[in-house]
Structures are given as C-alpha cells and as structure tokens.
C-alpha positions in Angstrom: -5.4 6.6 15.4 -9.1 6.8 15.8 -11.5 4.3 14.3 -14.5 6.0 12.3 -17.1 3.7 10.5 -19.6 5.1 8.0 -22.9 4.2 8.2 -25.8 4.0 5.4 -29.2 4.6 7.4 -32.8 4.3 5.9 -35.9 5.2 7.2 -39.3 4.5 6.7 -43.2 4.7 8.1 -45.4 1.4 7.2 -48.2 3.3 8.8 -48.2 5.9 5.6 -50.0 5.1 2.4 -48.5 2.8 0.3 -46.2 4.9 -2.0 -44.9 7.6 0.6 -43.5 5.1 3.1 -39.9 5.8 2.2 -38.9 8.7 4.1 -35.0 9.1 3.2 -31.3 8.1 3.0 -28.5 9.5 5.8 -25.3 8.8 5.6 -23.2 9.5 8.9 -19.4 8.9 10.4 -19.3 7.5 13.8 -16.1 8.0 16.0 -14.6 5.2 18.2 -15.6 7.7 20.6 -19.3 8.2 19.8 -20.1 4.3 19.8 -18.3 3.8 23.0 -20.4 6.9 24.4 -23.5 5.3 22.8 -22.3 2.0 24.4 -22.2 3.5 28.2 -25.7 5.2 27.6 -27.3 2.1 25.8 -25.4 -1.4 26.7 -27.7 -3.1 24.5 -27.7 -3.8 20.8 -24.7 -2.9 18.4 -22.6 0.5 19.9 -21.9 1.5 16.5 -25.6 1.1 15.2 -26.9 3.1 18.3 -24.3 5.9 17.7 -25.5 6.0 14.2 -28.9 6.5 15.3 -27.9 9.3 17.6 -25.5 11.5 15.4 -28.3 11.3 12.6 -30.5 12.7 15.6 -27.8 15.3 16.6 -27.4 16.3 13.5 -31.5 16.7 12.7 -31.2 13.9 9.6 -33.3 11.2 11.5 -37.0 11.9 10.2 -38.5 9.3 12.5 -40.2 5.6 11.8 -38.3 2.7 11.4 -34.5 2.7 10.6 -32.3 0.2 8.7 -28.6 0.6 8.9 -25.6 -0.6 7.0 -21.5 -0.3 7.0 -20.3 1.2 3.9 -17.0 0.1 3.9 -16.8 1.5 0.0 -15.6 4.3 -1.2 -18.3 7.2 -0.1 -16.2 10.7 -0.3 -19.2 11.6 -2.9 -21.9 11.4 -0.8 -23.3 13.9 1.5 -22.9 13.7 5.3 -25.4 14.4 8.4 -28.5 15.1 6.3 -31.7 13.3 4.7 -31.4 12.6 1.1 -34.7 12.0 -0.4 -35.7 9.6 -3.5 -35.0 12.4 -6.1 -31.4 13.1 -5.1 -30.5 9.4 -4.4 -32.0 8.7 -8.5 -29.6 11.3 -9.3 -26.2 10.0 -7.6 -27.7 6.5 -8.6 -27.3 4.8 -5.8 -31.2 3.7 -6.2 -33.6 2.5 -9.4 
C-alpha cells in the first residue's frame, strides 16, 4: 500500500502592501513516490515538504513568495485539491477568521 500525506500550504509576499500580503491556501496529496522523487532531485530539507512544493507547481496552485507548509492528518475529504483558495472561499469553509 502506498503512503500519501496531505499537505496544507500557505503563501505569501512581505514585499506587498500591508493588507494584500496573503496570497492563498493549497491543499495537495503527495505520494510515497513523489517525496522519494523530490528526495533524489533535492537531498536537502524535508522530501515530503519539497514534493509539496512541486505538485502545487505542477499543478499551477503555487502563486509564488514565501510558503508555509503543514500535515493535515484530519479529516480533509471537504476541501479542494491542486488549486489556490483565496481569503473569501477559506471564510466560507471556515477554516479562517
């Protein structure tokens, strides 16, 4: 059986204006696979964080600046996969103030 992690990533810009620095929400599933991929192409730093980073690239949900990561090890069937979820839409599934 394969081992897929979910991942929680955030992004921002500190060089925008205070107030628009936020840039989004992607929530992605790494493979076993993938983070052993990412692992051979980057030996450095956590193989699942770097996977992360590169399927939210793959799949065009990486809007640049700096990224924050997480494990979700809760129950996220709800939430959507491989895309950028802005401020407004993470309000509405209240999963942010």
């Amino acid at each position: 059986m394969t081992t897929t992690k979910t991942f929680w990533l955030s992004f921002c810009d500190g060089s925008r204006p205070k107030g628009q620095q936020f840039l989004g929400v992607s929530v992605v599933d790494v493979t076993e696979e993938e983070a052993v991929d990412a692992a051979l192409e980057r030996p450095y730093g956590d193989r699942w964080v770097v996977a992360a980073c590169k399927k939210a690239w793959a799949m065009e949900c990486n809007p640049g600046g700096s990224m924050m990561s997480a494990e979700m090890t809760s129950d996220l069937d709800k939430l959507p996969r491989n895309r950028l979820m802005q401020a407004a839409e993470l309000k509405s599934l209240g999963l942010i103030a």
